[in-house]
C-alpha angles and dihedrals in degrees: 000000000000116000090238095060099058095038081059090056094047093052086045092061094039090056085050099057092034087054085044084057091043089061093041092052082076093060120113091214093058096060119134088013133123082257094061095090100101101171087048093059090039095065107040091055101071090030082063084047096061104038098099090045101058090039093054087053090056092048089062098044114063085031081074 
């Protein structure tokens, strides 16, 4: 299996838990914990999104 695939898979699962943590940092519960670093969560989510995409890009890129 290519190296980017499963790579995507792994950023993929990352984005999700990071997103999970975003909605929990909302949480009164969570309040004075390491999860309650909502903007932290906020932006590696889609920067996890994005990941295989750029990477793929780049792929292509200097293939050409």
């Amino acid at each position: 299996m290519d190296r980017l695939v499963i790579l995507g898979w792994y950023a993929l699962l990352a984005a999700l838990v990071f997103f999970a943590l975003f909605v929990m940092s909302d949480k009164e519960e969570f309040t004075g914990t390491a999860v309650n670093n909502e903007g932290l969560w906020q932006r590696l989510n889609p920067v996890l999104m994005y990941l295989p995409l750029v990477l793929v890009s780049l792929k292509q890129i200097l293939q050409a």
